[in-house]
N, CA, C and O of each residue as an XYZ file, in Angstrom:
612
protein
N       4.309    -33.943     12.979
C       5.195    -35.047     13.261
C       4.546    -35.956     14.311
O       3.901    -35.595     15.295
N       4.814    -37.106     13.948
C       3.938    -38.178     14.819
C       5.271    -38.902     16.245
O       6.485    -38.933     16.047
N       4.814    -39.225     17.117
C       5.353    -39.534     18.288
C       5.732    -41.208     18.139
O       4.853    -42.068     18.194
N       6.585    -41.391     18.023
C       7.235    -42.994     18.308
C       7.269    -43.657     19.530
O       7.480    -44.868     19.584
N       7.053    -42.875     20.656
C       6.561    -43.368     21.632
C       6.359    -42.508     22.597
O       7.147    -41.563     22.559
N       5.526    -42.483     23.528
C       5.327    -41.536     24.575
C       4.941    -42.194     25.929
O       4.392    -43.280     26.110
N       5.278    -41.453     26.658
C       4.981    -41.694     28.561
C       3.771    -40.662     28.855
O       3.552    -39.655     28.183
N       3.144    -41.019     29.796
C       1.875    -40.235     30.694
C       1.715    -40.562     31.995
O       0.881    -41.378     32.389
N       2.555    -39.900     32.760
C       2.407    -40.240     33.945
C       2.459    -41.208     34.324
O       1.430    -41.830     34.586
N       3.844    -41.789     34.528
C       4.073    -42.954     34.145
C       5.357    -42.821     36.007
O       6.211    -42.030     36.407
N       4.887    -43.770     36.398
C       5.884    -43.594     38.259
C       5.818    -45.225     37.875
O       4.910    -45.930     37.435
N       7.386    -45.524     38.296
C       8.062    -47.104     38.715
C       8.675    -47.226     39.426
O       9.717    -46.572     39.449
N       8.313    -48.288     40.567
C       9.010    -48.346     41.748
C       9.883    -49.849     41.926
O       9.687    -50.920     41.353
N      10.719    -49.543     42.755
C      11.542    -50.983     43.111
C      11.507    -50.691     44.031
O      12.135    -49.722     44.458
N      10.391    -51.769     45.028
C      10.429    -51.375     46.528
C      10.177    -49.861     47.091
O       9.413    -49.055     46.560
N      10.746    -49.687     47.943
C      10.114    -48.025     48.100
C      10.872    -47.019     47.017
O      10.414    -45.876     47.003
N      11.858    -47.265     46.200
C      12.699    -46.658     45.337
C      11.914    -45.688     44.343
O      11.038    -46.547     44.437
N      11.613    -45.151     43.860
C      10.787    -44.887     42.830
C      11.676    -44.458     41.574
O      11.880    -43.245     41.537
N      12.180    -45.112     40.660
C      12.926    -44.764     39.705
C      12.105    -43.751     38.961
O      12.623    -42.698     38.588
N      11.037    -43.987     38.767
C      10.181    -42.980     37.606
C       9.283    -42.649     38.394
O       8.688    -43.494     39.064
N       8.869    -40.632     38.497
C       7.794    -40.574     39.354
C       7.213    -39.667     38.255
O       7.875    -38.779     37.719
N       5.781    -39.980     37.918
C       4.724    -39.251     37.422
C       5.154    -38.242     36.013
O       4.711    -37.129     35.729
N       6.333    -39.208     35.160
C       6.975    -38.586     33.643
C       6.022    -38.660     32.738
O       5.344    -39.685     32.664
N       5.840    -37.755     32.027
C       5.389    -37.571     31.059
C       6.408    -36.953     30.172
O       7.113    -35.987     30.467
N       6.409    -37.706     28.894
C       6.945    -37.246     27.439
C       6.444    -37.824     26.494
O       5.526    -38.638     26.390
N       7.609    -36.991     25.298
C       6.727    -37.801     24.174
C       8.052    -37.563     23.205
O       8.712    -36.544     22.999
N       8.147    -38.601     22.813
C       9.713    -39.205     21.547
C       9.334    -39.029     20.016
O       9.080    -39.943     19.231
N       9.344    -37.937     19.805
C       9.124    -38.177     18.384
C       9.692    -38.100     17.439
O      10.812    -37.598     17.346
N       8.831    -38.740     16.230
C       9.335    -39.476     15.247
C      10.518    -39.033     14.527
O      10.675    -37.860     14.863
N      11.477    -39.386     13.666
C      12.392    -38.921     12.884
C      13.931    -38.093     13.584
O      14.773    -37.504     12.906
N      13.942    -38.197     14.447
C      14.709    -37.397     15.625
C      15.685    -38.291     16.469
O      15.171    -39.203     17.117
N      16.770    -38.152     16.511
C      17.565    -38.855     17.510
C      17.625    -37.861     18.647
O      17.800    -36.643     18.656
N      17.399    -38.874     19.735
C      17.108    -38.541     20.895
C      17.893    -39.436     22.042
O      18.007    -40.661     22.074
N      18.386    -38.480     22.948
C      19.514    -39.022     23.994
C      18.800    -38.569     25.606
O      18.306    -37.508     25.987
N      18.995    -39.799     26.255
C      18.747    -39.718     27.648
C      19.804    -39.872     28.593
O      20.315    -40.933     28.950
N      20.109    -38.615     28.998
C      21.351    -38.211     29.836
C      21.108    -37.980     31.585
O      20.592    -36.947     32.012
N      21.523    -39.000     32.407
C      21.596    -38.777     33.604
C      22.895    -39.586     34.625
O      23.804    -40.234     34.104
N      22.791    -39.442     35.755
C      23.617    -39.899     36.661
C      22.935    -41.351     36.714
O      21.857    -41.664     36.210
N      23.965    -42.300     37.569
C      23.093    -43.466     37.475
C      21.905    -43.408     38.623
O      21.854    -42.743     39.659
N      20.935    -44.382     38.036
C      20.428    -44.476     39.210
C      18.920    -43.705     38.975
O      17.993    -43.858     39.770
N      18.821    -42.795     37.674
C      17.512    -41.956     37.348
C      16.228    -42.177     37.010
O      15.227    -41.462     37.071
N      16.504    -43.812     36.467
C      15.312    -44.523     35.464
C      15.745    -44.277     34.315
O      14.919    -44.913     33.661
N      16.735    -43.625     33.237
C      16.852    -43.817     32.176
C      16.387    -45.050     31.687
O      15.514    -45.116     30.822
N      17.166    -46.471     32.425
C      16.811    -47.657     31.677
C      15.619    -48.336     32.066
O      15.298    -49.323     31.405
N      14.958    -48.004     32.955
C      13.830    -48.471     33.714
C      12.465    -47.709     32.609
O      11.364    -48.196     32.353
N      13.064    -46.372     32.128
C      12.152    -45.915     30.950
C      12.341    -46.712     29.536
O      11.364    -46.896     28.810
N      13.491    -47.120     29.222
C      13.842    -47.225     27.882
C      13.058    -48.910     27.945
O      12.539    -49.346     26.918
N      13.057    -49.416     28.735
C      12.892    -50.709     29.196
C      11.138    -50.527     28.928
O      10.676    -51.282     28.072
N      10.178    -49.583     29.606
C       8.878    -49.535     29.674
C       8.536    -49.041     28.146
O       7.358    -48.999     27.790
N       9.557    -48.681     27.284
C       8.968    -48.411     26.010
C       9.633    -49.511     25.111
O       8.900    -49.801     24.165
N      10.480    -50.010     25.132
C      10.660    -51.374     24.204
C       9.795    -52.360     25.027
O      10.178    -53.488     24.717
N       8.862    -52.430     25.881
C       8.177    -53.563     26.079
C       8.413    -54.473     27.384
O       7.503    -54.982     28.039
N       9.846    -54.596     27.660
C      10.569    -55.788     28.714
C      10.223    -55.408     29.869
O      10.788    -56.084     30.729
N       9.391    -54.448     30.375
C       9.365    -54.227     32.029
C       7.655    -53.774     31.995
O       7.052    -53.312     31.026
N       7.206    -54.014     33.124
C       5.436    -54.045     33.024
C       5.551    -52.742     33.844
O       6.246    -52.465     34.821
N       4.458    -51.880     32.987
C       3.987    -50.652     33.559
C       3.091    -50.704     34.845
O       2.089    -51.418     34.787
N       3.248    -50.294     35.533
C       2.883    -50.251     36.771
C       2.043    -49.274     37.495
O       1.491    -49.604     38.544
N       1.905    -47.977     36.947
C       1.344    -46.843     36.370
C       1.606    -45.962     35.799
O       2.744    -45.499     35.877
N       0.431    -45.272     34.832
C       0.565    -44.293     33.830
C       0.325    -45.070     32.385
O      -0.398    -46.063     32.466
N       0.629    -44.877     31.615
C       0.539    -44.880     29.732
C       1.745    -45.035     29.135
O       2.470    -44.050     29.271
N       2.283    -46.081     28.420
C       2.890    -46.328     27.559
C       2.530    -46.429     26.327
O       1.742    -47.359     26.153
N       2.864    -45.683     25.152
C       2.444    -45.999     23.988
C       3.803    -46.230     23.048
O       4.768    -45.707     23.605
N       4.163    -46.875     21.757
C       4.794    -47.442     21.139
C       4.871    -47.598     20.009
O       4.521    -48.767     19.848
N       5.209    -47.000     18.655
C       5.150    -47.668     17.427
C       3.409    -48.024     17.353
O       2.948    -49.162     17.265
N       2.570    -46.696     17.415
C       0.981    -46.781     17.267
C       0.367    -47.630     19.010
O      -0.624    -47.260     19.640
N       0.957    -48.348     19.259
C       0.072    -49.005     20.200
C       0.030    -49.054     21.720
O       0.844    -48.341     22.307
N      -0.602    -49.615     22.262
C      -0.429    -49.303     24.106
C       0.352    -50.639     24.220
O       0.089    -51.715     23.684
N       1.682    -50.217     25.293
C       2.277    -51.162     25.827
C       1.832    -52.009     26.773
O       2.489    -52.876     27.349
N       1.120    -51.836     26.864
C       0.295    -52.610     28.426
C      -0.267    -53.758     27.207
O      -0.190    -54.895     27.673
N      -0.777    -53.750     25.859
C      -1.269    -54.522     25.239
C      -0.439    -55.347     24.831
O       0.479    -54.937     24.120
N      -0.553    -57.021     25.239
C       0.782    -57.995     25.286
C       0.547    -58.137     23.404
O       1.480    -57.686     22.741
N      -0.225    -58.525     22.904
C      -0.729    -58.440     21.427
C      -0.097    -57.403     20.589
O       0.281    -57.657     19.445
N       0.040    -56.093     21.202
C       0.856    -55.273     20.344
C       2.402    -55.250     20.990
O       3.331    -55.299     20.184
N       2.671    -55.185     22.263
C       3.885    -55.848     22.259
C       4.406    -56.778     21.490
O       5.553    -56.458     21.181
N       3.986    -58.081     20.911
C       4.017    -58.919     20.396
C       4.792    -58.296     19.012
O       5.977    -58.333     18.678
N       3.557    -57.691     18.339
C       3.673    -57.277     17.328
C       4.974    -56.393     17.387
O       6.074    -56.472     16.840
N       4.725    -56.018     17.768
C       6.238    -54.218     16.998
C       7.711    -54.812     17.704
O       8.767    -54.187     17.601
N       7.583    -56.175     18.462
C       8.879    -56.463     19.346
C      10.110    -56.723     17.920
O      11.275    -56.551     18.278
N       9.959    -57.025     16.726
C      11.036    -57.023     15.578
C      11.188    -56.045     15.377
O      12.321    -55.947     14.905
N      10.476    -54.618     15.464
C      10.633    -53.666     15.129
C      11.144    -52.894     16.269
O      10.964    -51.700     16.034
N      11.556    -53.033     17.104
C      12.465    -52.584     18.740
C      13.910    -52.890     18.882
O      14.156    -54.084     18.709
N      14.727    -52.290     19.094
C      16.146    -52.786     19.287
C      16.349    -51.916     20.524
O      16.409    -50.700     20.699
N      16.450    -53.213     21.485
C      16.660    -52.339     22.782
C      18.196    -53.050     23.326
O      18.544    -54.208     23.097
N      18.943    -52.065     24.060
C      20.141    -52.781     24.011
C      20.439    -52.593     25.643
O      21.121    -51.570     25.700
N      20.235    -53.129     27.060
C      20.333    -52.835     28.017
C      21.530    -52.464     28.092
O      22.276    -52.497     27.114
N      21.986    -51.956     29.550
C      23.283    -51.443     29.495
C      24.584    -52.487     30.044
O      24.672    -52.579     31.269
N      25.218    -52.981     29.522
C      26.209    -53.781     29.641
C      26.233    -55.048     28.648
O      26.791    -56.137     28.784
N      25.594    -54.640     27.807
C      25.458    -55.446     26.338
C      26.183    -56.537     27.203
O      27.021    -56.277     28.067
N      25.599    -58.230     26.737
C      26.607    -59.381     26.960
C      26.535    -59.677     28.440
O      26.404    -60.827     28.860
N      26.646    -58.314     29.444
C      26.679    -58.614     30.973
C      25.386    -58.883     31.455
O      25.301    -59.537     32.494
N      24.071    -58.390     30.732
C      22.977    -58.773     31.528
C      22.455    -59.449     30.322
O      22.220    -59.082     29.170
N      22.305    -61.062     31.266
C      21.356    -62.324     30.360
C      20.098    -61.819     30.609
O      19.730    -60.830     31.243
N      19.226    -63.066     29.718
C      17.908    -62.821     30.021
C      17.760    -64.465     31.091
O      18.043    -65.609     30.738
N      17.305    -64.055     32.222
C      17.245    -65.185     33.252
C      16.648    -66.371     32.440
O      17.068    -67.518     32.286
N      15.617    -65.785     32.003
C      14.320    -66.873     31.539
C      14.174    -67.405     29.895
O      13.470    -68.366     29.586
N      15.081    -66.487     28.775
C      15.333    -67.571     27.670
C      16.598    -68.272     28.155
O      17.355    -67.866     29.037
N      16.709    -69.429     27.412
C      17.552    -70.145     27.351
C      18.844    -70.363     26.690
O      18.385    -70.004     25.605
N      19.634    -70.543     26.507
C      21.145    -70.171     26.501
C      21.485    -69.825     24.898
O      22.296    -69.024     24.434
N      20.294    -70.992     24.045
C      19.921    -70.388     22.801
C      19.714    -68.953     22.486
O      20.376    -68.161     21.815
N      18.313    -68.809     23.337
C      18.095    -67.886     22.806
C      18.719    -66.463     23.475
O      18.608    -65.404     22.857
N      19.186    -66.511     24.398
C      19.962    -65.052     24.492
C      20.912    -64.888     23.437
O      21.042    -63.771     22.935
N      21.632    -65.913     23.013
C      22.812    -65.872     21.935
C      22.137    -65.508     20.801
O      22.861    -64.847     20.056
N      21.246    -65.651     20.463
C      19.754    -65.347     18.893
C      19.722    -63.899     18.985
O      20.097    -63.045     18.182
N      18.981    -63.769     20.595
C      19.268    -62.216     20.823
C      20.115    -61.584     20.377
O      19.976    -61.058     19.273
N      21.331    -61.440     21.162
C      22.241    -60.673     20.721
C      22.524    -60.584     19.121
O      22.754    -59.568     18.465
N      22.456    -61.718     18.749
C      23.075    -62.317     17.492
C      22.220    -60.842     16.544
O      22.846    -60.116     15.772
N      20.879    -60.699     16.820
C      19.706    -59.831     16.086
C      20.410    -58.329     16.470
O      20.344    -57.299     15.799
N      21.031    -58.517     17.629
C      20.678    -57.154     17.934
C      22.193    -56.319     16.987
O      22.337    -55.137     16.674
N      22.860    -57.187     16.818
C      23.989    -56.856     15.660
C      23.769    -56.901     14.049
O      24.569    -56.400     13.259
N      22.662    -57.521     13.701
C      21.781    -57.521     12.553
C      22.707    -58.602     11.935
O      23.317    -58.424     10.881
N      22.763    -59.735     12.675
C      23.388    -60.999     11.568
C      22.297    -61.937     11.042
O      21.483    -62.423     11.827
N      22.269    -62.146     10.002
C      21.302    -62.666      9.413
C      21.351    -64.263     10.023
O      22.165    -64.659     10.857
N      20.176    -65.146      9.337
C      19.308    -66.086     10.136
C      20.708    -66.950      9.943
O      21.178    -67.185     11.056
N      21.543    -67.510      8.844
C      22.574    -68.203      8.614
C      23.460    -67.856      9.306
O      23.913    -68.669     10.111
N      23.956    -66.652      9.232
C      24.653    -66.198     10.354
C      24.623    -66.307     11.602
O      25.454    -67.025     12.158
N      24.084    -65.923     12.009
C      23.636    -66.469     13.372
C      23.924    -67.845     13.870
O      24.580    -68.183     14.855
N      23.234    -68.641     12.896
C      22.730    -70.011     13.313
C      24.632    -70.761     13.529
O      25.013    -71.362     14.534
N      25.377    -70.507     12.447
C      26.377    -70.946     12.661
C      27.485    -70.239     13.729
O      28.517    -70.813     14.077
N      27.018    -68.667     14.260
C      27.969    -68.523     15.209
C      26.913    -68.573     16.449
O      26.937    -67.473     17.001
N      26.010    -69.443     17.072
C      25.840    -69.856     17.400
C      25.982    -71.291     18.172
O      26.031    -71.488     19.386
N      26.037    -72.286     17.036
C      26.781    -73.266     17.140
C      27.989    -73.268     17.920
O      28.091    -73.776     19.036
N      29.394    -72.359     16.943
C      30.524    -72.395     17.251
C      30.220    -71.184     19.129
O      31.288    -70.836     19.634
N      29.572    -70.949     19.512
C      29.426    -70.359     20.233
C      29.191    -71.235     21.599
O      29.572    -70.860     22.708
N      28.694    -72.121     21.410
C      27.901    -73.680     21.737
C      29.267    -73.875     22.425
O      29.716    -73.933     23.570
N      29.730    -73.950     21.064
C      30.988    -75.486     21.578
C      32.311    -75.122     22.252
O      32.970    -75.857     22.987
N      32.705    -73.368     21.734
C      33.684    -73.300     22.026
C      33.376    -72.331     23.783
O      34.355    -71.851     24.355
N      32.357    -72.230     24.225
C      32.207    -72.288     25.679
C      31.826    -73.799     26.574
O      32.017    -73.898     27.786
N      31.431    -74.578     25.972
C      31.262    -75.806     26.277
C      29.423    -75.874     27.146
O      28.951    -76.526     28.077
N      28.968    -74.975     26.340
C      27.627    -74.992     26.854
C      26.676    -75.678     25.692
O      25.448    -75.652     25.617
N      27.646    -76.310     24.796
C      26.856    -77.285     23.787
C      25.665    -78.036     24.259
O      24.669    -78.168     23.548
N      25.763    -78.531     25.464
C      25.356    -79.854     25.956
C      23.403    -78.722     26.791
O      22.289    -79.190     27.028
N      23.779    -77.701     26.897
C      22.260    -77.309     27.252
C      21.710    -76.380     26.506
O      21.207    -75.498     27.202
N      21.584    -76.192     25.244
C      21.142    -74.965     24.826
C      19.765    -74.258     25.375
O      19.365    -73.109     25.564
N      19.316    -75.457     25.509
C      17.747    -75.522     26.138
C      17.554    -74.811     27.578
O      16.449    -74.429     27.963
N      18.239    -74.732     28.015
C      18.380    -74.283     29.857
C      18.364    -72.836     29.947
O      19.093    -72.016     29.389
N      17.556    -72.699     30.620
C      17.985    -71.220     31.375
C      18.449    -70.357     31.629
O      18.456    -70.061     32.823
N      19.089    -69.482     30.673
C      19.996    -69.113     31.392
C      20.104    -68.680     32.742
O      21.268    -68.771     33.131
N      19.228    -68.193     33.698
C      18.774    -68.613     34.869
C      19.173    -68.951     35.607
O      19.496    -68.372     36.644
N      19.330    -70.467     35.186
C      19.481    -71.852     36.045
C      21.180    -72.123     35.546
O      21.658    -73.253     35.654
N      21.887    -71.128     35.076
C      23.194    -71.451     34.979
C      24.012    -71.115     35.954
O      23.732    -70.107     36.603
N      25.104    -71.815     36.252
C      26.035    -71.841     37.520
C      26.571    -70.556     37.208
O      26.210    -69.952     36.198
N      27.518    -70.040     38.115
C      27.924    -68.599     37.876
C      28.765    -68.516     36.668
O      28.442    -67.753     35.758
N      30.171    -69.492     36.573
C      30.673    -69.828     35.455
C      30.247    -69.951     34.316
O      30.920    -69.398     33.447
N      29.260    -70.545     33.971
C      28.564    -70.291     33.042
C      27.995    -69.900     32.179
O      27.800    -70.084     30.978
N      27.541    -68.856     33.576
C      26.572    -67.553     33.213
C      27.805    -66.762     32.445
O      27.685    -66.619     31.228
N      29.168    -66.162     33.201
C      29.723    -65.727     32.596
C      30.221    -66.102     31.050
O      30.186    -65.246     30.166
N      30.655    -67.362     30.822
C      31.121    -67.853     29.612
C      29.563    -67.306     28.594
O      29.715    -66.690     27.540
N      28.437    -67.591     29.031
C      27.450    -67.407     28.089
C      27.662    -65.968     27.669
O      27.736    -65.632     26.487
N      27.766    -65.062     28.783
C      27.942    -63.589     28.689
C      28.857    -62.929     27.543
O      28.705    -62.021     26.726
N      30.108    -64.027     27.954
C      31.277    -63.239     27.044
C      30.928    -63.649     25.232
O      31.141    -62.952     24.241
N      30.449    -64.760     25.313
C      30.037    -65.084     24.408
C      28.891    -64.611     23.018
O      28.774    -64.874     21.821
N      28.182    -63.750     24.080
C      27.138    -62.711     23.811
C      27.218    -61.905     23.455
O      26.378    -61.354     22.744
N      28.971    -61.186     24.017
C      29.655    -59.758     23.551
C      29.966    -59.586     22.136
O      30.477    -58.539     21.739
């Protein structure tokens, strides 16, 4: 049986914090698999270093055949990843734009490209964030941010 993704000594820190110190595993293939802890363990700080969204810092990430550290194969296998942080809707992505977190989510429920595109729209208008799709979410006022959020749910 082949491994869908694996860790090697793999330590992540936030500040002096160290969410992940020196893990090694290995996820393999065909198997549902659950990561059970108190908060606060690195569960998502791991799940995060193997779908791609957080930069390894040390140790080995590997992925769907390839090294995560490689932005090229990140690239590649990111359609093939469904990562769902924890508070679906509550945590934006700072840096796409109001579009595309709503695309996001929109994928991560498997609505197709039409689909999407039109509850999108109505998504637009009936928070009244029609007028920036383009922006940041980021750079959105707090209000905002929330309406984009609920919108996301």
């Amino acid at each position: 049986m082949t491994d869908v993704a694996a860790l090697k000594d793999v330590t992540h820190l936030y500040g002096a914090t160290r969410a992940l110190d020196g893990v090694t595993l290995a996820l393999p293939d065909g198997r549902m698999i659950g990561l059970i802890g108190p908060d606060g363990v690195g569960k998502s700080t791991l799940l995060g270093l193997v779908a791609g969204v957080r930069r390894i810092q040390k140790g080995a990430v590997t992925a769907l055949g390839g090294d995560m550290a490689d932005a090229r194969h990140r690239a590649s296998c990111a359609a093939r990843v469904a990562y769902m942080p924890q508070g679906l809707g509550r945590n934006l992505y700072p840096t796409l734009s109001v579009y595309d977190n709503l695309d996001f989510f929109g994928r991560l429920f498997g609505q197709g490209a039409a689909e999407r595109e039109a509850q999108i729209r109505d998504l637009l208008e009936s928070t009244g964030l029609d007028p920036s799709p383009d922006r940041a979410a980021g750079q959105l006022s707090g209000g905002r941010a929330v309406r984009l959020a609920r919108g996301a749910e």
